[in-house]
Each structure stands twice: as structure tokens, then as C-alpha cells.
MMTF fields as JSON, N, C-alpha, C and O atoms, coordinates in Angstrom:
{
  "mmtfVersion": "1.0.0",
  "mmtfProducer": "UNKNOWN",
  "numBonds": 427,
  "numAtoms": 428,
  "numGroups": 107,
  "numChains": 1,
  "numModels": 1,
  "chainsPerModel": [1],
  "groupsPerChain": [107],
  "chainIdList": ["A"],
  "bondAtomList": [4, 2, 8, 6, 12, 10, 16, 14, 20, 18, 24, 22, 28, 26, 32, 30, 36, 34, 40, 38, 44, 42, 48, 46, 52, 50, 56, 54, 60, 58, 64, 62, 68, 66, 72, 70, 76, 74, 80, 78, 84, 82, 88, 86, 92, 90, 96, 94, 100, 98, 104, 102, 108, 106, 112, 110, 116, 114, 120, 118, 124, 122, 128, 126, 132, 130, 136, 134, 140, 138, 144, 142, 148, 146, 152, 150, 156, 154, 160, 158, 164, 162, 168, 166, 172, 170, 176, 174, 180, 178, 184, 182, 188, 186, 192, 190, 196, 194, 200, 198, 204, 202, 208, 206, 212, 210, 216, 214, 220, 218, 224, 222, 228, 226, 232, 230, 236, 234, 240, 238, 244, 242, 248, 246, 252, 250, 256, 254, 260, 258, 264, 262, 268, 266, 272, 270, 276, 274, 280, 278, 284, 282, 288, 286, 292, 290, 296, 294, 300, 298, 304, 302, 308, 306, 312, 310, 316, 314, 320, 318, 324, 322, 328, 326, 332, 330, 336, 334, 340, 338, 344, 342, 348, 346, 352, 350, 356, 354, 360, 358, 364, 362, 368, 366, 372, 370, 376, 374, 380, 378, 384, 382, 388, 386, 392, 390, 396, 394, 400, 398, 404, 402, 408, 406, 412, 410, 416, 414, 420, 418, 424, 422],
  "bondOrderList": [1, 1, 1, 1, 1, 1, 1, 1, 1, 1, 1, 1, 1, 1, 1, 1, 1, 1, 1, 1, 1, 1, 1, 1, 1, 1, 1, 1, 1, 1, 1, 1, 1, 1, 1, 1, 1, 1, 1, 1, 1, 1, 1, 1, 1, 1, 1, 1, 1, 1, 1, 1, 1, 1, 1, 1, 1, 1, 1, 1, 1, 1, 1, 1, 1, 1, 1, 1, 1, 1, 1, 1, 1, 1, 1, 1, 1, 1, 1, 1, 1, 1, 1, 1, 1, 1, 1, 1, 1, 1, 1, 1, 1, 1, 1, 1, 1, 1, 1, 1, 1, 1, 1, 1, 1, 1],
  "groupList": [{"groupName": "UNK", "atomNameList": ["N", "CA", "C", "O"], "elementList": ["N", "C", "C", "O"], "formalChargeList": [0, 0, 0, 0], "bondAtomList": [1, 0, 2, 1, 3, 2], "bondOrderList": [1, 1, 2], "singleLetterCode": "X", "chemCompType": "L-PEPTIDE LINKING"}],
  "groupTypeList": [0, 0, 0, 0, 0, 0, 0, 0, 0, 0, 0, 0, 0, 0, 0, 0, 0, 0, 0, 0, 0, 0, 0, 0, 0, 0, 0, 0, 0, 0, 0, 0, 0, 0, 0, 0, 0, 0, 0, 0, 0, 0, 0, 0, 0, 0, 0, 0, 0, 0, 0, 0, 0, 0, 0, 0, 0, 0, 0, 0, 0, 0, 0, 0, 0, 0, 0, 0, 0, 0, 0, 0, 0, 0, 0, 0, 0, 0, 0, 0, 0, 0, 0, 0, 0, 0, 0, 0, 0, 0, 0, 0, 0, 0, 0, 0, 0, 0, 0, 0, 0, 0, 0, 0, 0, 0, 0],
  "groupIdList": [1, 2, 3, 4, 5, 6, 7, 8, 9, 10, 11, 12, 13, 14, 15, 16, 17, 18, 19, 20, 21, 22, 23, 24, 25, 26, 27, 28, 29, 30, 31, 32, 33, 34, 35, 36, 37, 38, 39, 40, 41, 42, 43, 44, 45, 46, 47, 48, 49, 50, 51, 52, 53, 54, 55, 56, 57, 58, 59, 60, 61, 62, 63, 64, 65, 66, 67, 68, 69, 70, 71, 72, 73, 74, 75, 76, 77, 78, 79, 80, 81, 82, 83, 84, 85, 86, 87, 88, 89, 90, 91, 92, 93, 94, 95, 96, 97, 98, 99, 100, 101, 102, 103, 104, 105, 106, 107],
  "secStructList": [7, 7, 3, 3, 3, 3, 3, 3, 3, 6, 6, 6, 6, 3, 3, 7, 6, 6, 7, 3, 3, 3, 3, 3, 3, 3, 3, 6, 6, 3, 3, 3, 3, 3, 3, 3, 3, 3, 7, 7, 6, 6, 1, 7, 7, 7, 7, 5, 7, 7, 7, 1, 1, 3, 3, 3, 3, 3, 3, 7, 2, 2, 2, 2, 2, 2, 2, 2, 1, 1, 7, 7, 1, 7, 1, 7, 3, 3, 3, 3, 3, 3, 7, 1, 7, 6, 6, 1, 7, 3, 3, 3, 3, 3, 3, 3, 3, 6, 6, 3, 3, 3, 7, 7, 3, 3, 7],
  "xCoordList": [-77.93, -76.682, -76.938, -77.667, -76.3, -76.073, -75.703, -75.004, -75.954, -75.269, -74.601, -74.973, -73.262, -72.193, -71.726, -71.838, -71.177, -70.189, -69.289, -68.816, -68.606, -66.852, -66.609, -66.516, -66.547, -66.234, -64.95, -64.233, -64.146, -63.022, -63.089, -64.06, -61.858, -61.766, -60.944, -59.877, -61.417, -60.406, -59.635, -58.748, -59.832, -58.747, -57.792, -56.801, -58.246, -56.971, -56.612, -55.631, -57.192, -56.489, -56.766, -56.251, -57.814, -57.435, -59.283, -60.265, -59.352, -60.498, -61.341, -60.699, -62.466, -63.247, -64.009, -65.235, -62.921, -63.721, -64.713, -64.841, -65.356, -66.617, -68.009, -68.724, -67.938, -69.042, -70.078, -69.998, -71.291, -72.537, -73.281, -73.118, -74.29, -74.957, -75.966, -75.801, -76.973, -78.357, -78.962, -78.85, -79.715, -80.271, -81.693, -82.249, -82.261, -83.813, -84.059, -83.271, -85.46, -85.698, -86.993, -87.552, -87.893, -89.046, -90.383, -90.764, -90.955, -92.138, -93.713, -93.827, -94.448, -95.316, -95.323, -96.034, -94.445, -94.519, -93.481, -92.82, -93.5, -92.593, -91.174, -90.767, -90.168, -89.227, -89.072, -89.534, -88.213, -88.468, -86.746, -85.854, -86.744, -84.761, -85.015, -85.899, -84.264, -83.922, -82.821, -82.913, -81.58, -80.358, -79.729, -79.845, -79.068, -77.811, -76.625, -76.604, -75.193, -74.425, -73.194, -73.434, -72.148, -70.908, -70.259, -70.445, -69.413, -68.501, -67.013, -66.763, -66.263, -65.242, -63.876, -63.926, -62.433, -61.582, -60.702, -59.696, -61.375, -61.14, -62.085, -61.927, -63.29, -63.941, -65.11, -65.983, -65.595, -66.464, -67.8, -68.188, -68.565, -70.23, -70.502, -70.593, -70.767, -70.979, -72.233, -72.797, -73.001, -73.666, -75.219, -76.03, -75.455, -76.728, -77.641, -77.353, -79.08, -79.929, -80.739, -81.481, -80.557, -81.256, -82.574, -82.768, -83.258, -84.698, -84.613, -83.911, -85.529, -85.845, -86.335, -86.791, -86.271, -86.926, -85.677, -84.505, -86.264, -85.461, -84.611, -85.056, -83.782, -82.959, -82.273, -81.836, -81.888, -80.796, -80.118, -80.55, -78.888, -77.571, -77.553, -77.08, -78.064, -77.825, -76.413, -76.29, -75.471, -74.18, -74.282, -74.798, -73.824, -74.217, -72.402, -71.584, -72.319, -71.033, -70.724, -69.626, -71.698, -71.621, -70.848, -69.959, -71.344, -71.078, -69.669, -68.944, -68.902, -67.757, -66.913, -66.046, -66.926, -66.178, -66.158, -65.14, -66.88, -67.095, -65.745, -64.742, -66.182, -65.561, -64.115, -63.333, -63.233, -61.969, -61.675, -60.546, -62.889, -62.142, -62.198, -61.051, -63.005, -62.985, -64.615, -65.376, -64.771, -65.792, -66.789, -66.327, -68.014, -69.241, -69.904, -70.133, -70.097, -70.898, -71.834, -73.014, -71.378, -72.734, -72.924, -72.202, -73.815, -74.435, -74.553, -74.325, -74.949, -75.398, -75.278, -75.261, -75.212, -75.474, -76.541, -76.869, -76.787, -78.11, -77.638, -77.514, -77.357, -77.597, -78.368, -78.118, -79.241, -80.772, -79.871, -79.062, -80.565, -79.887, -81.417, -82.294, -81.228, -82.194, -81.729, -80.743, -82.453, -81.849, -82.851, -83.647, -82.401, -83.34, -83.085, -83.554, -82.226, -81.262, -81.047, -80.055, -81.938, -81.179, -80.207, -79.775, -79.743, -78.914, -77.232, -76.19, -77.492, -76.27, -75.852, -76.694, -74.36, -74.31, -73.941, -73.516, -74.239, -74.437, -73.653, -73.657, -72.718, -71.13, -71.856, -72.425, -71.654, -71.901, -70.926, -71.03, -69.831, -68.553, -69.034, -69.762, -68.711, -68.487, -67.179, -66.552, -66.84, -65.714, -66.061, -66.967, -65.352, -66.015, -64.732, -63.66, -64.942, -64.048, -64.765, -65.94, -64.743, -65.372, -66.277, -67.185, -66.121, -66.62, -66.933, -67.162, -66.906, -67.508, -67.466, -66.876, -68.612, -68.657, -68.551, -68.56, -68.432, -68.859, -69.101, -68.828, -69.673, -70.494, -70.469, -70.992, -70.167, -70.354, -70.485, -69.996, -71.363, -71.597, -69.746, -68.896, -70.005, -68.275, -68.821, -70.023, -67.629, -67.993, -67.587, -67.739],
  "yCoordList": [-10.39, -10.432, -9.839, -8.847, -10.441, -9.815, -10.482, -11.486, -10.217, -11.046, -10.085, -8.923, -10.722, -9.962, -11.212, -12.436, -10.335, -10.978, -10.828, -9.738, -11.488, -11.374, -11.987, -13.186, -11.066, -11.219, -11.58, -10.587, -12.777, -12.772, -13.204, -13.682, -12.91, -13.057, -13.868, -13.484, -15.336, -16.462, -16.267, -17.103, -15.161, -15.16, -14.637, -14.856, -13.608, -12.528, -12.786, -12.191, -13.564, -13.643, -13.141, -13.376, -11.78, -11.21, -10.629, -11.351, -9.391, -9.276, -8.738, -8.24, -8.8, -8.092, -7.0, -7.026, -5.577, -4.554, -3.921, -4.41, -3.073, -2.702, -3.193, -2.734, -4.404, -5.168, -4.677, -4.504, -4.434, -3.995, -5.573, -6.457, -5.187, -6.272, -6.354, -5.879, -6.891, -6.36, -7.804, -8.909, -7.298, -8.583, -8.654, -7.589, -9.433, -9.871, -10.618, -11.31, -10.389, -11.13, -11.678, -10.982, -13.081, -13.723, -13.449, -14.304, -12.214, -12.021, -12.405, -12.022, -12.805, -13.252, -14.073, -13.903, -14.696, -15.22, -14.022, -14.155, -12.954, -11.797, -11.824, -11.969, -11.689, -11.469, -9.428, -8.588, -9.227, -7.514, -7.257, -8.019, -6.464, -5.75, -5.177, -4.396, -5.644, -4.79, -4.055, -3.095, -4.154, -3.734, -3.594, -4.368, -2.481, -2.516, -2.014, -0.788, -2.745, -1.962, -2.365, -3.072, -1.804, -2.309, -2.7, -2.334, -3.543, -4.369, -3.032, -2.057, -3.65, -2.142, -3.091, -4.164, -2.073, -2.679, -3.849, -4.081, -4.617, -5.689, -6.784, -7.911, -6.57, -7.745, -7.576, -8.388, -6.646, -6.774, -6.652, -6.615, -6.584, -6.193, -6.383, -7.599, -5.554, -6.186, -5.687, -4.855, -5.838, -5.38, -5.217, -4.38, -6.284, -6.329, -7.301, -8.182, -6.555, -6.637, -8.274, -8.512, -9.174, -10.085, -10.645, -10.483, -11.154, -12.032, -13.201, -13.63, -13.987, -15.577, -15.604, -14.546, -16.467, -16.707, -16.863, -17.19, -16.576, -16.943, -15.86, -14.76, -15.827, -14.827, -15.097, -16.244, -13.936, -13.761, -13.087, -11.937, -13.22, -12.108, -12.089, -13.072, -10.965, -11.149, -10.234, -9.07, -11.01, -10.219, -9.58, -10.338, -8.277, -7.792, -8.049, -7.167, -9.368, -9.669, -8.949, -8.432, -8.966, -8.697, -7.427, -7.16, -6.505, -4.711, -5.068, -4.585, -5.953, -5.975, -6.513, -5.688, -7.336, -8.853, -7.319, -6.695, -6.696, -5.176, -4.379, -4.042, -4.283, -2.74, -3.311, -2.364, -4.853, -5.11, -5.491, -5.822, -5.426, -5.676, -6.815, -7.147, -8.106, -9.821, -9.776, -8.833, -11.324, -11.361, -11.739, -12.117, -11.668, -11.576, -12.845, -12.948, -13.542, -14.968, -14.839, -14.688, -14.887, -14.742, -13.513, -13.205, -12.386, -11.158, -11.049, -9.979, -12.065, -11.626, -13.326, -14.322, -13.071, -14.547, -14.184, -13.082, -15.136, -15.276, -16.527, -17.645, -16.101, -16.882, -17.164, -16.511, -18.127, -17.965, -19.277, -20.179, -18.742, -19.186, -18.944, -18.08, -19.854, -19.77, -19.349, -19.828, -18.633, -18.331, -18.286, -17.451, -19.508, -19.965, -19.656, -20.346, -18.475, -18.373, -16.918, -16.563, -16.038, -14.782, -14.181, -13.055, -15.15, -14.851, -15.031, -14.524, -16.06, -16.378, -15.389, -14.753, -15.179, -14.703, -15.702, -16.814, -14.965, -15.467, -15.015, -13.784, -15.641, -14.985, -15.777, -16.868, -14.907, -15.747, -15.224, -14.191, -16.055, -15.329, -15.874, -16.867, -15.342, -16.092, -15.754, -14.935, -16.644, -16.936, -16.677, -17.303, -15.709, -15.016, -15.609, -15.878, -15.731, -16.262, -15.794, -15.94, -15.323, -15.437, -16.352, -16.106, -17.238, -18.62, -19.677, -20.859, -18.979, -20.299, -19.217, -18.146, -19.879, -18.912, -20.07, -21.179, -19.979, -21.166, -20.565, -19.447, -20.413, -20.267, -21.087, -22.145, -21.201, -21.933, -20.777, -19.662, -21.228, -20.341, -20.558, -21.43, -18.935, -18.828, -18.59, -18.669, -18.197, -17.612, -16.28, -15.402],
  "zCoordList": [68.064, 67.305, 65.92, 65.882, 64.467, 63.748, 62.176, 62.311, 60.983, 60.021, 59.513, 59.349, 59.17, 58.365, 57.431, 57.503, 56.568, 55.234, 54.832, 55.153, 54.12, 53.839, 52.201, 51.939, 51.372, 50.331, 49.841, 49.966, 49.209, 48.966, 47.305, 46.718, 46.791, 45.42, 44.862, 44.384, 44.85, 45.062, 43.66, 43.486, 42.448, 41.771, 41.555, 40.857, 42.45, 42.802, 43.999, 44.445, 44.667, 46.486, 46.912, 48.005, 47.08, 47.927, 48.559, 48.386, 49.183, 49.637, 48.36, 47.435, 48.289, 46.947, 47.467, 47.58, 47.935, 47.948, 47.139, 46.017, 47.394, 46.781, 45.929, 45.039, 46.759, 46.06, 46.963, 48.179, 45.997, 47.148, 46.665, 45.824, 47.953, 48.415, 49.357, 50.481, 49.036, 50.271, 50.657, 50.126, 51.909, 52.324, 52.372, 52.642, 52.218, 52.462, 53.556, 54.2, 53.754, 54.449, 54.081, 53.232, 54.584, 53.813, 54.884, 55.683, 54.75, 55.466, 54.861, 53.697, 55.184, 54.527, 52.551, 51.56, 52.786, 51.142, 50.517, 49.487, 51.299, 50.636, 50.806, 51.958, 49.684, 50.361, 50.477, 49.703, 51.805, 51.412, 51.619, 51.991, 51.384, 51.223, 53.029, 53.382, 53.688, 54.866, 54.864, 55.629, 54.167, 54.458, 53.047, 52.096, 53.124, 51.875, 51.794, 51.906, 51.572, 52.043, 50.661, 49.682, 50.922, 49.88, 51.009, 52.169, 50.524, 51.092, 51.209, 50.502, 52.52, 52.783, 52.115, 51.513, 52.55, 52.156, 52.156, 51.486, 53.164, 53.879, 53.308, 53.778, 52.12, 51.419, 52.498, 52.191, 53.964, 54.574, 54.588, 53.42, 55.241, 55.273, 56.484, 56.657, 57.871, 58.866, 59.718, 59.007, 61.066, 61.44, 60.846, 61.242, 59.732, 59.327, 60.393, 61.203, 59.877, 61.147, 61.101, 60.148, 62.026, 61.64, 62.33, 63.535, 61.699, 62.543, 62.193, 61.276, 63.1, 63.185, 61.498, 61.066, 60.809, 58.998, 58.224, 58.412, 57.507, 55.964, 55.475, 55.802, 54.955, 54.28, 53.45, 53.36, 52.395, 51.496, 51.44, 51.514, 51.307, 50.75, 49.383, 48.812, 48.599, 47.111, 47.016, 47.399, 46.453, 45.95, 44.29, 43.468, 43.827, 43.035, 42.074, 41.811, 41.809, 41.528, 39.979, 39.772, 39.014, 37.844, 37.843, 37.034, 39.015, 38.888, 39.094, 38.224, 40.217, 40.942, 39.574, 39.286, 38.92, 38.039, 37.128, 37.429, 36.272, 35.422, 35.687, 35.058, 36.746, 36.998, 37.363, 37.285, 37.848, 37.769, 36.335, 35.973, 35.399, 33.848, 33.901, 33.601, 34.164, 33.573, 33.007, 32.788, 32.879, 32.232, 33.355, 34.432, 33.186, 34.006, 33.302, 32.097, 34.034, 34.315, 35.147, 34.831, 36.349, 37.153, 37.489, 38.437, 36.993, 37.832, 38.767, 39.33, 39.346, 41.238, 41.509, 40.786, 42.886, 43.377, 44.84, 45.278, 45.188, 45.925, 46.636, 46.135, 48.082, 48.873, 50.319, 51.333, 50.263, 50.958, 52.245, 52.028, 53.615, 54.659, 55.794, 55.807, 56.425, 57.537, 59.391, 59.95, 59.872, 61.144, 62.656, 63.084, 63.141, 64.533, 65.625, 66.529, 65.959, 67.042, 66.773, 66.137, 67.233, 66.965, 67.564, 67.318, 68.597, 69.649, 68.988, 69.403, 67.682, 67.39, 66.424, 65.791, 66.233, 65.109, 64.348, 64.662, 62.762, 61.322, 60.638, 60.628, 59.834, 59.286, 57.86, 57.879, 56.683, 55.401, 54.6, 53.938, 54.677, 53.502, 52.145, 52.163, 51.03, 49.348, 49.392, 50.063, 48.434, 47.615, 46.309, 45.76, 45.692, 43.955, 43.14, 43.684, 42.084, 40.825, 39.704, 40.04, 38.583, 37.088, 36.707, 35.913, 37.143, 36.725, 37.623, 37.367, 38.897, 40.017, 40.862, 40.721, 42.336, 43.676, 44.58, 44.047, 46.112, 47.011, 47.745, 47.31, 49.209, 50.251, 51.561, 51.209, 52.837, 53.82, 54.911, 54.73, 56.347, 57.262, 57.999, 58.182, 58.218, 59.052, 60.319, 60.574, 61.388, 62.598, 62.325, 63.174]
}
């Protein structure tokens, strides 16, 4: 299967196109970048490659929060997720705001 993501912009409502964003993964004590993509017009990211371990989605929110003109609080966010099942897929949406993010696994 596969991890994808779904960016939404809980202050505008709506999807948060063009946010880039890459993933890691934790190989030996290392983490290494496997994947990098921007998010499409729909807030997406899909078809990233996954293995059994540890991982992160770092969102590069600072560039995104910039470039719609608000203020930048958090630069990036980082969210580290584990995966035992490569069979399953792995949906990791955020929720972006200026001033707060949240995170839960989707389908």
C-alpha cells in the first residue's frame, strides 16, 4: 500500500494547496528523506512509498502561512507515526491554522 496526506486549512476552510512536504523514514538511528512532494489542489499528497518503522511527514507550513500573507508560528510541523502493516494503508491528514495544527490517522 501507501501513505498519503491531506492538508486542510481550518482557517480558511478549505484545502491548503501548495504546501510541500517530505517524508522520512528511521533507518539505522537515521532518519533519511524518501519522498517529496507539494500538496495538489485538493490539499493532497498521495502515493508515498511506505516500510515497516518509523516515519515522518514534515509539513513545510511556514513557506505555505508566507506566501497566503498571515503570520508564521510554526515553520514546519513534524509528524512521526509508526507502521506495522504494510499492507494497510496510512492516511495522515493535518489540520493548519496560524496558531495551532492537529493530526489523527484517516482512512
Amino acid at each position: 500500500m501507501a501513505i498519503s496526506t491531506h492538508v486542510l486549512d481550518a482557517a480558511l476552510g478549505r484545502p491548503a494547496a501548495g504546501v510541500r512536504v517530505h517524508l522520512e523514514h528511521l533507518r539505522a538511528a537515521v532518519w533519511t528523506q524518501v519522498a517529496e512532494g507539494v500538496t495538489d489542489a485538493d490539499g493532497r499528497l498521495k502515493d508515498l512509498p511506505v516500510a515497516e518503522g518509523a516515519h515522518r511527514l514534515v509539513f513545510h507550513t511556514g513557506e505555505y502561512l508566507a506566501a497566503t500573507d498571515r503570520p508564521v508560528f510554526y515553520p514546519e510541523v513534524v509528524v512521526s507515526f509508526l507502521v506495522a502493516d504494510v499492507g494497510q494503508h496510512h492516511h495522515v491528514p493535518l489540520l493548519l491554522s496560524p496558531f495551532a495544527y492537529s493530526t489523527y490517522r484517516g482512512s
